[in-house]
Structures are given as C-alpha cells and as structure tokens.
TILUMNU-595413 format. One record per residue (C-alpha): residue number from 0; residue in one letter; y, z, x. Coordinates in steps of 0.2 Angstrom, whole numbers, always signed. Example, Ala and Ser with C-alpha at 12.3 -4.5 7.8 and 13.67 -1.06 7.14 Angstrom:
R     n   res      py      pz      px
R     0     A     -22     +39     +62
R     1     S      -5     +36     +68
//
This chain:
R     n   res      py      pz      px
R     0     X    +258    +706    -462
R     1     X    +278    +709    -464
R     2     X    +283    +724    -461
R     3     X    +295    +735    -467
R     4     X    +298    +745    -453
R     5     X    +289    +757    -440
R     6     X    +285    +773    -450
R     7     X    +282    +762    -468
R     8     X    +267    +754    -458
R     9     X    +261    +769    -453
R    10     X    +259    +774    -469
R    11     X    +254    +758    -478
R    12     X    +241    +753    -466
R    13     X    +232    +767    -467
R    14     X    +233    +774    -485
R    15     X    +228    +757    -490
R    16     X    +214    +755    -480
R    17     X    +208    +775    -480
R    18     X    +195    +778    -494
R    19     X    +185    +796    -500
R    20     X    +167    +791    -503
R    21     X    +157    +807    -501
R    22     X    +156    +818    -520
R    23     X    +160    +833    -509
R    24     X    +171    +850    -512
R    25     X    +183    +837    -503
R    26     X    +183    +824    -517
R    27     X    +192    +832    -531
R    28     X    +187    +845    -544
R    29     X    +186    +834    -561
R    30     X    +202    +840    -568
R    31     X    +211    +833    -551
R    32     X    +201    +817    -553
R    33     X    +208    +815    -570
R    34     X    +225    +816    -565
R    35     X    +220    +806    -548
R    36     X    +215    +790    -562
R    37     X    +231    +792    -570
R    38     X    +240    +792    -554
R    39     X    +232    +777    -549
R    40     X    +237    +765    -565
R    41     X    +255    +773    -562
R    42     X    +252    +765    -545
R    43     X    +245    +747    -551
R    44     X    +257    +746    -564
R    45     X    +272    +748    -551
R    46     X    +278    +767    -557
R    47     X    +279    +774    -540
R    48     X    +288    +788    -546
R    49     X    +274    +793    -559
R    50     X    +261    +790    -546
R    51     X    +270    +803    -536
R    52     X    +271    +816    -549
R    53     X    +254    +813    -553
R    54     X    +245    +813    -536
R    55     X    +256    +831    -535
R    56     X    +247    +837    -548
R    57     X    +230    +832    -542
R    58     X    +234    +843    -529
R    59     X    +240    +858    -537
R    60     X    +223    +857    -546
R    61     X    +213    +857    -529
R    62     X    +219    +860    -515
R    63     X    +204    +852    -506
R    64     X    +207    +837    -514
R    65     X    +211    +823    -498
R    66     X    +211    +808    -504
R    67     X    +225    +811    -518
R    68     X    +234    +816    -502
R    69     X    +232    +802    -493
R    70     X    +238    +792    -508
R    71     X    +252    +804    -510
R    72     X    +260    +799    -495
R    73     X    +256    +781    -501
R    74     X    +264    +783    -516
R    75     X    +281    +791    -506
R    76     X    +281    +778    -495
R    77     X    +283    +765    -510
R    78     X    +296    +776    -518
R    79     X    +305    +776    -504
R    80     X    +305    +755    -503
R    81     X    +300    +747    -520
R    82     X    +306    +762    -532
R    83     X    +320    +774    -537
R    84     X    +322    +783    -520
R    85     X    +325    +765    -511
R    86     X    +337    +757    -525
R    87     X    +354    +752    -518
R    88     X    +350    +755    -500
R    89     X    +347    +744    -485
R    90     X    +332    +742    -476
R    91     X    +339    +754    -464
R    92     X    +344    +767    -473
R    93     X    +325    +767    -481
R    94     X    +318    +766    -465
R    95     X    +329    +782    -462
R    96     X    +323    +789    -475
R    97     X    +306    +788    -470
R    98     X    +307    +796    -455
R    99     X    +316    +810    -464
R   100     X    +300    +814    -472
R   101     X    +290    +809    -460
R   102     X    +294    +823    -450
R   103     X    +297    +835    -465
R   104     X    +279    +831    -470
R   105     X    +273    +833    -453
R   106     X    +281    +850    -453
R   107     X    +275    +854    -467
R   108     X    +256    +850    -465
R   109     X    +256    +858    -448
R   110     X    +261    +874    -456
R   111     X    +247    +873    -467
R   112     X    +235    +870    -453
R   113     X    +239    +886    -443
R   114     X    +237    +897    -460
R   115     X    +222    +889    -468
R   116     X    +213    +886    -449
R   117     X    +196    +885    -459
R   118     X    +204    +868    -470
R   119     X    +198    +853    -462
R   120     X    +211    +843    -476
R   121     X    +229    +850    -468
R   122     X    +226    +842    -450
R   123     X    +217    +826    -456
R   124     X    +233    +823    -465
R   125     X    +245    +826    -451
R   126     X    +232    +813    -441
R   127     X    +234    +802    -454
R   128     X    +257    +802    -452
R   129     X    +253    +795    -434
R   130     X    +242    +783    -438
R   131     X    +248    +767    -429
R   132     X    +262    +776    -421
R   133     X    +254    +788    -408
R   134     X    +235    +786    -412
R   135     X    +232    +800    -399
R   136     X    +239    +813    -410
R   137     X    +231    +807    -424
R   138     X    +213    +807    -415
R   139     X    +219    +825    -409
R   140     X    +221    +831    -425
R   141     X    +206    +821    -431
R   142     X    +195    +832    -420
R   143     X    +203    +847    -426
R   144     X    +197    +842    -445
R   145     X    +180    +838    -439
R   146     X    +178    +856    -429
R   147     X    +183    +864    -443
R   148     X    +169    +856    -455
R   149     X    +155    +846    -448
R   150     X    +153    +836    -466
R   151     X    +171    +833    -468
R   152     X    +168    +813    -465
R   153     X    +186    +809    -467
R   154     X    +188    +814    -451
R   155     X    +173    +803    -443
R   156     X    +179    +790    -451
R   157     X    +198    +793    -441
R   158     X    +190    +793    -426
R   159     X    +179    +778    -428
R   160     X    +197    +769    -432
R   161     X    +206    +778    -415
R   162     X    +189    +771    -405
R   163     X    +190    +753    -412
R   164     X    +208    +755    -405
R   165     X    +202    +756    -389
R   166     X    +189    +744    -392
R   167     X    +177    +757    -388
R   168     X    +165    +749    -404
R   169     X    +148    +760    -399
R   170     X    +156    +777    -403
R   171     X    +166    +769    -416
R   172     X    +151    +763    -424
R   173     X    +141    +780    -419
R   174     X    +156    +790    -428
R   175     X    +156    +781    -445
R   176     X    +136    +782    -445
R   177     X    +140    +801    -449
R   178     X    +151    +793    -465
R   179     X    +136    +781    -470
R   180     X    +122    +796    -467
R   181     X    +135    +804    -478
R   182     X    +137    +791    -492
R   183     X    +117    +783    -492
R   184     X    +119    +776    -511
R   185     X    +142    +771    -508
R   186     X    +139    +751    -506
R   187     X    +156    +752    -501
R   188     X    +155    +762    -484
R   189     X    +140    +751    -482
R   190     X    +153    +737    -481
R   191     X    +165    +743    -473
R   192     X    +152    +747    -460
R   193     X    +152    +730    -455
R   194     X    +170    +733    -447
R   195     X    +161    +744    -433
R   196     X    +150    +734    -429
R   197     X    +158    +717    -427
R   198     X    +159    +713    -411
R   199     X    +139    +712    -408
R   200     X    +134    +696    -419
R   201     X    +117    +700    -422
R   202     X    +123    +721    -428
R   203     X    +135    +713    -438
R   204     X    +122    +701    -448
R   205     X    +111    +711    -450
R   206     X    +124    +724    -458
R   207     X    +130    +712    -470
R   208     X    +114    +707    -476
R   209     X    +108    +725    -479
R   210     X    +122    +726    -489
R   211     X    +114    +712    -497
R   212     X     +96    +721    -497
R   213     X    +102    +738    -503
R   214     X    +116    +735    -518
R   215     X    +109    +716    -521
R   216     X    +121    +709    -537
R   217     X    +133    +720    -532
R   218     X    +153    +713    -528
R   219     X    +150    +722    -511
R   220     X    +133    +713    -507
R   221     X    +144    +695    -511
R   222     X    +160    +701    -500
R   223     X    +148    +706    -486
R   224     X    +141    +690    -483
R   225     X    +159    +680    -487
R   226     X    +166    +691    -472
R   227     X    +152    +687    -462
R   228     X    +156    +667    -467
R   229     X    +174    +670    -462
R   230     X    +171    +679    -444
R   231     X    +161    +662    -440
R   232     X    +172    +653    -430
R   233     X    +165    +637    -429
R   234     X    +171    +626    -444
R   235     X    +151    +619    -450
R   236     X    +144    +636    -446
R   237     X    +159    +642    -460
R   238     X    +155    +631    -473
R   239     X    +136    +633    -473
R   240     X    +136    +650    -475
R   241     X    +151    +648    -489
R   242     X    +139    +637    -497
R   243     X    +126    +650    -497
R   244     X    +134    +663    -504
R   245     X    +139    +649    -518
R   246     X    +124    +644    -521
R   247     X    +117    +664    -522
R   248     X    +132    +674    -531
R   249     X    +140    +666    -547
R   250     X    +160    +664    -545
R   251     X    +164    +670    -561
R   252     X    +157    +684    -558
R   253     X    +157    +688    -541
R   254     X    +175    +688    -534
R   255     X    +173    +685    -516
R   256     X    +159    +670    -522
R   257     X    +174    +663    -531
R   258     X    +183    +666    -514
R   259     X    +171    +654    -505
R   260     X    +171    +642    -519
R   261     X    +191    +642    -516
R   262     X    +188    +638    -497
R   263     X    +176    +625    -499
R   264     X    +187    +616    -513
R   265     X    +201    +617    -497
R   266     X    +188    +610    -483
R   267     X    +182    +596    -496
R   268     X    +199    +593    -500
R   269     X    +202    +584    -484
R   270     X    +186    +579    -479
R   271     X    +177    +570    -496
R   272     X    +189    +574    -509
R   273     X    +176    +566    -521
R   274     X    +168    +580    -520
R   275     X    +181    +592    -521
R   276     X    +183    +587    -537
R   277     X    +165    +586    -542
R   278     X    +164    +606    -536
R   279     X    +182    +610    -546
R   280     X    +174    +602    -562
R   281     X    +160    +611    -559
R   282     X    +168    +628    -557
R   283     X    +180    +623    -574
R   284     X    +164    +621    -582
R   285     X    +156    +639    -578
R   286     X    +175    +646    -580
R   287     X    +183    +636    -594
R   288     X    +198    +651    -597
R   289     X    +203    +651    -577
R   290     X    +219    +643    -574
R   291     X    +217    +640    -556
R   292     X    +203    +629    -558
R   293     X    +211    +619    -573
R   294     X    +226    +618    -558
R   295     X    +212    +611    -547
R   296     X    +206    +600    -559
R   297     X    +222    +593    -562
R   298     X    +226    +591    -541
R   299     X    +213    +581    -539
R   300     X    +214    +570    -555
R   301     X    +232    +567    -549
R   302     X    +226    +560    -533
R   303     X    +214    +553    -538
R   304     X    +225    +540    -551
R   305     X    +240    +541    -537
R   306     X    +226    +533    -524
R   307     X    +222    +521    -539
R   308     X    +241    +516    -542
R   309     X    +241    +514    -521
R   310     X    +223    +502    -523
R   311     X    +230    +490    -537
R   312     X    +248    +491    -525
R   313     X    +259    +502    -537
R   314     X    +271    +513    -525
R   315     X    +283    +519    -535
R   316     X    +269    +522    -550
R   317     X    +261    +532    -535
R   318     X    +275    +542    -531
R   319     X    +280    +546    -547
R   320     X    +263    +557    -546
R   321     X    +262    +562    -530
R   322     X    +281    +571    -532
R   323     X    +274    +582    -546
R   324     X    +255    +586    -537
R   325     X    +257    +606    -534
R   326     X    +245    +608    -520
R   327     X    +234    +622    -523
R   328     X    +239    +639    -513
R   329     X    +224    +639    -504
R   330     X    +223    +621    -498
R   331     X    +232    +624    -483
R   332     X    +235    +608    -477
R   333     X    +243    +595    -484
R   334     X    +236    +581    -474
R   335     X    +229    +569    -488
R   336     X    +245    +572    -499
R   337     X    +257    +567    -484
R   338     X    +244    +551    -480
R   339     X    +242    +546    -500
R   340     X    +263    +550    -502
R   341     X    +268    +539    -484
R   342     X    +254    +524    -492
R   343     X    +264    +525    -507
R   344     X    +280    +523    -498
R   345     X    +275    +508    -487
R   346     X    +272    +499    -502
R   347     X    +286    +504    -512
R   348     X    +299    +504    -498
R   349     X    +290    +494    -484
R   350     X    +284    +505    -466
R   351     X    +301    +510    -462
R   352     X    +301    +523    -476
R   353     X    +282    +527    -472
R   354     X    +286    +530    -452
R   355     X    +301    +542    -456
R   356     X    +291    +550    -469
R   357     X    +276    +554    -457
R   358     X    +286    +557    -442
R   359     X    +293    +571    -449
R   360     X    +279    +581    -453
R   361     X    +271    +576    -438
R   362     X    +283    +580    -428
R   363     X    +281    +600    -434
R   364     X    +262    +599    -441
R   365     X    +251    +587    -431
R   366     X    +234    +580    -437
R   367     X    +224    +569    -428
R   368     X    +225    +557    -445
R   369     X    +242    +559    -446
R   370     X    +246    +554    -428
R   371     X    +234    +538    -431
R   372     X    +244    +533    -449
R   373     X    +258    +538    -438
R   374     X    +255    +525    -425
R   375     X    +251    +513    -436
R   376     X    +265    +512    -445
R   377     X    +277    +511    -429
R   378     X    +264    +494    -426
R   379     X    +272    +487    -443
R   380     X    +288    +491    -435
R   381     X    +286    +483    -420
R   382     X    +284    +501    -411
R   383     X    +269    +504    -397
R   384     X    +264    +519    -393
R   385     X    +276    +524    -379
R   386     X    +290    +522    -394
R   387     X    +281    +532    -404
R   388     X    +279    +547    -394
R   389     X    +297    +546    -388
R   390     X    +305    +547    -404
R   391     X    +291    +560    -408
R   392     X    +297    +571    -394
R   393     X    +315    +567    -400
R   394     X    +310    +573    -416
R   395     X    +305    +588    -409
R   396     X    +318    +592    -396
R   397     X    +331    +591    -409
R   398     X    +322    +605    -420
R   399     X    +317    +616    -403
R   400     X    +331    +633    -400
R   401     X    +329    +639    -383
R   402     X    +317    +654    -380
R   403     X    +328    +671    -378
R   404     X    +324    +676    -360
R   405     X    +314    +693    -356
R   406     X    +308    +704    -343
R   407     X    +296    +716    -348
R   408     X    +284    +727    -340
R   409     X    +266    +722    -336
R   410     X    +251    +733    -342
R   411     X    +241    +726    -330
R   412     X    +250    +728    -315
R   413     X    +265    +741    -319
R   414     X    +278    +726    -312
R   415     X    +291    +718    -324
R   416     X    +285    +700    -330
R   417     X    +298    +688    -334
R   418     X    +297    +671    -345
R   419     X    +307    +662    -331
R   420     X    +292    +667    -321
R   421     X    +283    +653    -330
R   422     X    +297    +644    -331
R   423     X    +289    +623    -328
R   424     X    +272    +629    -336
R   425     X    +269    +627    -356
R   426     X    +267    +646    -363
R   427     X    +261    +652    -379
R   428     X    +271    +670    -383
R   429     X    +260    +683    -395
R   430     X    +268    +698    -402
R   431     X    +255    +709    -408
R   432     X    +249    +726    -408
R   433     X    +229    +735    -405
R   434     X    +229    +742    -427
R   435     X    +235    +724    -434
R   436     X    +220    +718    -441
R   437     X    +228    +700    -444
R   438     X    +232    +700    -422
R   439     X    +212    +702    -420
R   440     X    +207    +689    -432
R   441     X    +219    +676    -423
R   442     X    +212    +682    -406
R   443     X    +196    +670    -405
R   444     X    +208    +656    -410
R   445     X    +221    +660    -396
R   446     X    +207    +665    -383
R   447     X    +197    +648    -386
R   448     X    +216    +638    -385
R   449     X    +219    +644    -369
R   450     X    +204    +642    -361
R   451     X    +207    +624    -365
R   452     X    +222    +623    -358
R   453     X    +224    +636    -345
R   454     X    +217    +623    -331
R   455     X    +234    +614    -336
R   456     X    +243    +629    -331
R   457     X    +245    +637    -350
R   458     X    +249    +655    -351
R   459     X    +250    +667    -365
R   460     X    +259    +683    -363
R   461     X    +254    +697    -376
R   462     X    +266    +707    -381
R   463     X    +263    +726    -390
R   464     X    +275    +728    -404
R   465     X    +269    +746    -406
R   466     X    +275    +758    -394
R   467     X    +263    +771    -400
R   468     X    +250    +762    -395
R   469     X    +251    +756    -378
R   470     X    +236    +767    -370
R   471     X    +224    +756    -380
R   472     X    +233    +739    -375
R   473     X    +220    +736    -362
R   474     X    +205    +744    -367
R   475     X    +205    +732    -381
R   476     X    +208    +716    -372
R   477     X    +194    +720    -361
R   478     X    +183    +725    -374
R   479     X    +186    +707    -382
R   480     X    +187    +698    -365
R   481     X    +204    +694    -364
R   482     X    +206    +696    -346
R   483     X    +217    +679    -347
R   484     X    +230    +688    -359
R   485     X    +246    +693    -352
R   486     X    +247    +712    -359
R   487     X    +267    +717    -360
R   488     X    +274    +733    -365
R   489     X    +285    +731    -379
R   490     X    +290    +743    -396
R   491     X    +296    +737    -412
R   492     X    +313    +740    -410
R   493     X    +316    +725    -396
R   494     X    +302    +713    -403
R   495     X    +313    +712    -422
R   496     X    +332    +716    -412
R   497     X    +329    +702    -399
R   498     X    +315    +690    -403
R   499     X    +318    +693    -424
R   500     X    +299    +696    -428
R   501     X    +298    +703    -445
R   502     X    +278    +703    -445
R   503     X    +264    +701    -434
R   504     X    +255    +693    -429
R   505     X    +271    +682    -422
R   506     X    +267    +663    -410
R   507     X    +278    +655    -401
R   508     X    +274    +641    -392
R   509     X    +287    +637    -376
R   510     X    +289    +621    -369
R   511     X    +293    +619    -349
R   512     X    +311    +616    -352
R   513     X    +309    +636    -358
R   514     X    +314    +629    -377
R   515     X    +303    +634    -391
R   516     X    +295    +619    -401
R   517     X    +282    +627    -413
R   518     X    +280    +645    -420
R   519     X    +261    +641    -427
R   520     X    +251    +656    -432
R   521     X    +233    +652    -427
R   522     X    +221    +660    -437
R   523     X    +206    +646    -442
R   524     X    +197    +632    -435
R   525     X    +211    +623    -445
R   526     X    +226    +631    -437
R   527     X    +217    +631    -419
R   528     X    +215    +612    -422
R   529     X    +234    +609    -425
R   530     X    +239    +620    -412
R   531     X    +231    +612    -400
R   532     X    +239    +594    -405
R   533     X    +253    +606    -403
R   534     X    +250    +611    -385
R   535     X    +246    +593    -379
R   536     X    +263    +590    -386
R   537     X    +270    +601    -372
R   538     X    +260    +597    -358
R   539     X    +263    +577    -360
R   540     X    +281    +582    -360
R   541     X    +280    +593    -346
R   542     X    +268    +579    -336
R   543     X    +282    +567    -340
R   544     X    +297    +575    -333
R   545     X    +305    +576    -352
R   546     X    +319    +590    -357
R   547     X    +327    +591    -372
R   548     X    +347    +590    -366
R   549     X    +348    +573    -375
R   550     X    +343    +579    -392
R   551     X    +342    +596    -394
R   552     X    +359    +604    -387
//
C-alpha cells in the first residue's frame, strides 16, 4: 500500500473502505443523491476538483446526508495530491497541506457537534479524520454518534472497525450485526460481514456461503466465495475452491469468477502449463473481445513454439521469442520463462551463458527448480555443489547493504530492543501497522516462516509504523497468536526517514553479518515458499562462518 503520508492515509483508507447501506434519513434526500452520482463520475473520471463542488452541494441539499461527507473529505484529500491544490508542490508541502485541513475540518465538525448535539453525522465525521491516526478518538467520537441515534449504523460499523483493531473480533462482529439487522436485503454488508468474522474458520464459511444462499447470481455471492478461496492458506486447498467458484460463476460475467480464472491460469502456469493454455483458450472462447486472455493466449502459444525451437535444438530461434514473451501481470513468477530462456542459452551459447543467466535470478528469487537447473548447469561446468553455493552467496553478498542499526522500545516489555541484540542470529524485520489490511494478510505467511525457523534461532521484530495506534499493537498480535512477534514502538516519521519505507507492509530479511540480503514481501504460499529458500540462504551462511567483507564492501 504506498503511502502518501500519514494524514492522506487516514483519509484514503477509510473513505475508501466506509460505505452507506441503510435507505435512511441518513442516506441522502433524492435531490442530494442526484448530485452525489454526479459527484462520483467527477471522481472516476479523475475531476477531483468537480467531485468536490459536487459532494458540497449534496450537502447543502441535506444536511443529514453522511456518506457524501465522508466522500467529501475523500475527494479533498485527492485534490490536495492528484489535482489542482497539489500541482507544483512537493510531497511535503501536500502532506502540509493536509494537515492544515485536517485540523480546520476537525475544528470545524467539532463545532457542529456541540450545536446540533441531537446529529449523530457531525461526530461520526470527526471519528472518521482520526481513523488510523488515534483510533481511540475516532471510537470516542463513534460512541458519541451512536448515543445520539440508536439506528444511525455508520457508527456501529466504526466501532466494529476500532474492535478489529484490537483484535477484539466478538464485539466486532456483535457491533456490525446491528449494520446487517439494518441492511437484511444489502448483499453488500452481507459480504463485508465476512471481515468480522474471519478469524473463526467455520463463522466465516458459513458467512460466505450465505452470501451465496441469499443473493445467489449476484457479483457479491461470486466475491464471497473468491475471498473465502484466498484466505485459505494452503496452496491445494486455494485452488479447489478457485476451481469451484469457476465451475459455478461464469467469468464473463462474474468479476471476481474471472479473478479465479486469472489465478488458476498463474498456478497452472508453473505447474502443467498444457493446461494453462487449455483454460486461456477456453476463457478466449467464452470472452472473444477481452484483451487479457488473447495476451494469455499468445504467452502461452509463445512458449509453447519457444520449447519447440529448444526440442528440435534451435537457441537462438528460442530466444528470439522468449525476449519478446510479456509474462502476464498476474503470473507472478517467472520460473518457467527463466528455465525455457537459461535452456535456450545453453544451447545457443553452451552452459556458461546458462549458469550466469540462472545464478542471477537465483541469487535474488530462489525456486526449488531453479536451484536444481542451477546445479546442474555448474555440473556442465565442472562446478559441484560447494562451488555453486559459494559463488551464489558471492552473488548475494555483493548485492546485500548493511542493515541501518536501531534501538527501539519494546511493547512487550517497556525496555529498548536493539538489532545488534540479534546480532549472529538470521532476523526477518516487519514494518507494519494494526489498520493495514495488506500487514494482516502477510501475517499467516510470516507466522508459519518462523515457526519453521525459530528453532534455528530466527527472530522477527514487528515494527508499528503508525504511532496512533500503539494501544492495539498487542491486543492484535495476541488475538492472532503472534506471541513469537517482536512488537516495536515505532511512527511513521522514523520508519520512512531512517529505514526509507514508502509502504507497508515493508520485509527485510537480515543476515548474521547484520547485512540485508532480501526485501521479500510474503503474502502467498508462493512468496512463503521463496522466502523460505531465502531464510535457508542465511542460516547455511551463518552455520558456515561466511560474511560478506570480500564482496559486498
């Protein structure tokens, strides 16, 4: 998630996020909904200024109206970075800016609050200016909104967010149930329902599939069941349900069935590539006018003829294709093109040209299979294994930079923790923050790499890149069991002035020279699996004695 700075997040994350459902005296009289539509094409079209305006007027025409101020404030924030307020200034001056009118509006809204005390709107809008930054004055002023009205479930659905924080997912699945009592027929609160509920497996199935039961054909009912796929954590588990939600929603009409279609093309990719391009024919088929799937077609095709070429001993013929293939976004790994291309080169060039080729991605992205074409190409050489790996770890220890030494306050015990503490011991280094939705997906990933390693003495120390929202640092890790984490207090200032993180979540993986070799952001089986290669990496190095003075100084 990049990040534009502290209070553009604040906004961004929540206004995105936020959503209206209830047809309520708080959902806009229709001459406000009519400038509300207008104000949301302005949007999507990438008029911030005319959004603005718009959204304004909304208001004028109901008061009452809280979601056009939510989006209001959406709207401002992108003015301030993608439109005219933001042209010709730096990042810093934006982000000063912001803050500008982020205490204006705060001001402002507080005002309103003390002299309309029976509007539950004017508070649940202050809440929402602290979202991320001080999630206790945003619950505070949460309650306020829900004292005022009982029904006004904006606010319910605040705190259910400010209770998740906490990990606390029983009264954050108790307070949206008043949004979903609220909104029987909204397929979407249905859905989002799923959020507050994820952390029991058997709620949260049976969530998405009433999803499924209640609004069946709906794009809701399809995305509930393609989240469900992609919060399964084992890598068979993932793709049977991705081929069931295939096989039950049509990707050309459903978008997040398309979604799964995607993924499957990117696991079958690199694990029966035939039938990768049997299902990227398929999906042409059904979608004859979608460009990604023609791309598809024509990736596979490609290596399909380049692996011909390679067969009948034609390298350059093979490279000549494989240095056009464009691999498909999603296809995250690009395994099978670097085997087919080092192939190619072996034959056109001989294994010399196929060993640099390999040992270079290697060196940064390890894969079993690559480690094994990898080995056997040194063999050609001459090379044995011992060779290999020292020239990989040379490979590596020219490319490492030394980790920026810390010392930073432990959540856990009060006491300042340093990285030379670990100094001699592999350590994986996790800037992230409670309300960072990509942190809490990498978290299983992260969790399941150390307890495979943390007998080897692997440590992760977990940073908080969000000052505001230390008081949930620990309630969450518990919540998740992540008693092995390393909780640190840190804010956003230090994490980007001294370590340079421009999103979260950030890795780093240290070496026991106190180097950093990979920065690897682990958020699938996939990733997990490379990360790991990654981590053995380290620990062989460290078993050996190794440092990196001869290469990487």
């Amino acid at each position: 998630m990049k990040r534009f700075g502290a209070f553009c997040l604040v906004a961004i994350f929540f206004l995105c996020s936020s959503t209206m459902y209830a047809a309520d005296k708080y959902s806009g009289t229709p001459a406000a909904q009519a400038e509300y539509k207008k104000a949301e094409k302005a949007r999507e079209s990438g008029d911030f200024d005319t959004a603005a305006a718009d959204y304004q007027k909304a208001i004028d025409l109901d008061h009452n109206f809280a979601k056009a101020y939510s989006d209001l404030l959406f709207a401002r924030t992108l003015q301030m970075y993608l439109g005219s307020q933001g042209k010709g200034k730096s990042n810093e001056e934006k982000a000063a800016l912001l803050k500008k009118s982020h205490d204006e509006t705060v001001a402002k809204y507080t005002t309103l609050a003390s002299q309309h005390p029976d509007n539950p709107v004017y508070p649940w809008v202050v809440a929402q200016l602290y979202n991320e930054s001080d999630p206790d004055l945003q619950e505070k002023y949460c309650r306020q909104s829900v004292k005022i009205s009982e029904d006004f479930t904006p606010g319910y659905e605040c705190l259910a967010t400010v209770a998740m924080l906490r990990g606390d997912s029983v009264h954050g699945a108790e307070y949206f149930r008043r949004v979903l009592a609220a909104n029987p027929d909204s397929p979407d609160v249905a859905l989002q329902y799923m959020y507050y509920v994820h952390a029991d497996p058997k709620e949260y199935k049976a969530a998405a599939l009433e999803v499924g039961k209640k609004f069946p054909n709906s794009q809701q009912a399809a995305q509930a069941l393609y989240r469900y796929a992609m919060a399964e954590t084992d890598r068979d588990e993932r793709v049977k349900d991705l081929k069931q939600l295939l096989a039950k929603y049509s990707p050309a009409k459903f978008d997040s069935a398309s979604d799964a279609a995607d993924d499957l093309f990117a696991y079958y990719d690199q694990t029966d590539p035939a039938k990768a391009r049997r299902l990227a024919q398929k999906m042409l088929e059904q979608m004859p006018a979608s460009k990604t799937w023609k791309a598809d077609v024509a990736y596979s095709d490609a290596m399909v003829e380049a692996k011909r070429k390679i067969d009948a001993h034609d390298g350059a013929g093979a490279l000549a294709i494989l240095g056009k293939v464009k691999t498909p976004g999603y296809v995250f790994s690009k395994v099978r093109l670097n085997l087919l291309t080092a192939e190619a080169k072996e034959i056109s060039a001989g294994p010399a040209e196929s060993y640099v080729f390999l040992l270079k991605d290697v060196a940064a992205f390890p894969s079993d299979r690559e480690i094994l074409a990898l080995y056997a190409s040194g063999k050609k050489l001459g090379k044995n294994r011992e060779q290999v790996d020292a020239e990989l770890w040379g490979a590596r220890s020219a490319a490492s930079t030394p980790a920026i030494p810390f010392s930073l306050e432990s959540f856990t015990t009060g006491k300042k923790v340093s990285l030379d503490d670990y100094k001699g011991h592999v350590v994986i280094v996790d800037f992230w923050y409670p309300n960072c939705g990509p942190c809490m997906a990498s978290f299983p990933y992260l969790h399941g790499i150390l307890e495979k390693f943390k007998d080897q003495g692997v440590v992760l120390l977990a940073i908080n890149g969000i000052e505001g929202q230390a008081p949930f640092v620990l309630p969450l890790l518990k919540s998740k069991g992540l008693d092995d984490f390393i909780p640190l207090r840190g804010n956003e200032k230090w994490c980007s002035d001294v370590y340079h993180v421009r999103g979260f979540p950030t890795t780093f993986f240290i070496g026991a020279d106190g180097r950093v070799y990979f920065k690897t952001h682990v958020y699938s089986p996939e990733t997990q699996s490379m990360a790991e290669l990654q981590i053995e990496a380290l620990l062989r190095a460290q078993q050996e004695g190794k440092s990196s003075q001869s290469g990487g100084q």
